[in-house]
N, C-alpha and C positions, 0 to 999 in steps of 0.2 A: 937195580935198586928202584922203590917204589918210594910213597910218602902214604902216608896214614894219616889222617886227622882225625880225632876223637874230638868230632862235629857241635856236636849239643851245647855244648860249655865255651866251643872254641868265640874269640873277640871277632867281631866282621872285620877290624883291621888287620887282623892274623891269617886269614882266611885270604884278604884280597891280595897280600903278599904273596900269599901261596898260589893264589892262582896266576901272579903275574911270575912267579918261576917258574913254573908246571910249562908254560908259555914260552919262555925264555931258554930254558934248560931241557925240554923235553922229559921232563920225569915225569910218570903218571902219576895222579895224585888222585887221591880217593879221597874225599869224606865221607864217613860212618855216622848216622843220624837217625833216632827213631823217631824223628819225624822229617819233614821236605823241607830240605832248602834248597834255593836257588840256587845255580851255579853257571858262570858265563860257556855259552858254549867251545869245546875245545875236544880234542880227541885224547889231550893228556888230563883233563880235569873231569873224574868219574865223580857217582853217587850212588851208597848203600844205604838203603833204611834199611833197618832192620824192625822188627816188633819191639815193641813200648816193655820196659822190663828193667827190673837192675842188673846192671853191669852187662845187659843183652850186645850194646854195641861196641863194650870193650872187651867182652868174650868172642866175636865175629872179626875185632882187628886181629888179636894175637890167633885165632887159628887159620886165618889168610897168609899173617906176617911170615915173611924170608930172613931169613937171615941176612944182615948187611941193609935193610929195608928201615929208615926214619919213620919213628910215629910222633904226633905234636898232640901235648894231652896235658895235663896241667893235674890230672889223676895219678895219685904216686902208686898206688897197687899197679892199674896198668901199666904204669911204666918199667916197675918192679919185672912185672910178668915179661914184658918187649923184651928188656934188657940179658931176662935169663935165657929167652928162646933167640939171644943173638940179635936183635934190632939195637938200635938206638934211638932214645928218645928225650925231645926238647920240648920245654914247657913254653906255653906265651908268652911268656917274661926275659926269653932268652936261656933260661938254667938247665945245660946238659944233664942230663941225669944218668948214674953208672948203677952198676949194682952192688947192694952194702949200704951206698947211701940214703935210702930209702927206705926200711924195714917198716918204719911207723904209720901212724893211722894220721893223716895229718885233718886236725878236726877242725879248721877256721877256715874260712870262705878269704881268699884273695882280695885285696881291695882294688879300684878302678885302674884299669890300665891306663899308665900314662904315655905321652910321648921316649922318655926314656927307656922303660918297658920295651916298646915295638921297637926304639935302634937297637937293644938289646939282644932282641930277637932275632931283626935283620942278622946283625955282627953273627951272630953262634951260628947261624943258618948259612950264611956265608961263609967262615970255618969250615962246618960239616961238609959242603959242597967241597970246597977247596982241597980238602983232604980225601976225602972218598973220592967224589967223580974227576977230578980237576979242572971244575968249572965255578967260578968266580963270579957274582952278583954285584959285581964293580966291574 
């Protein structure tokens, strides 16, 4: 099992979580970005730019993604597309997302992420792990 992050949009506190599990857990964790971001060195924490484009780095996650593979996107089409090619995928906010429940175009911009947001996030992330790998972030 791998982790996805559809980079561009992700929160820097969603992001430093993930790199402190990638760490912890040893899952490799990618971020996909068409442009550079920094990321602390690690052998489990990767980086793909890809070229400047719509939907260029959410079209690069789903033809990388494995089946059984978490992507973290806050993009419901991409998640849409994860969920049918067999991944699963969690929003910054914490909200699993399955397939069905997402068909729509969702047209509003998210508001600031707060503190309850990221334990949100922790908790689902913690679940997923728990039940897939049976490794616990507690």
């Amino acid at each position: 099992m791998q982790i996805w992050v559809d980079a561009d949009a992700c929160p820097k506190a969603i992001k430093d979580i993930l790199f402190r599990v990638a760490q912890r857990t040893g899952i490799t964790t990618t971020l996909v970005a068409n442009q550079f971001l920094p990321t602390p060195p690690s052998r489990y924490i990767k980086f793909l730019q890809v070229r400047s484009g719509f939907d260029v780095a959410d079209n690069e996650i789903v033809r990388k993604l494995n089946v059984g593979d978490l992507v973290i996107t806050g993009d419901i089409p991409l998640a849409y597309e994860v969920v049918i090619k067999g991944g699963h995928a969690i929003n910054p906010r914490g909200r699993a997302l399955y397939p069905g429940q997402h068909r729509g175009i969702d047209t509003g911009g998210p508001s600031a992420l707060n503190p309850r947001d990221i334990q949100a996030f922790v908790n689902q992330l913690d679940r997923f792990l728990a039940q897939h790998i049976g490794k616990s972030l507690r």
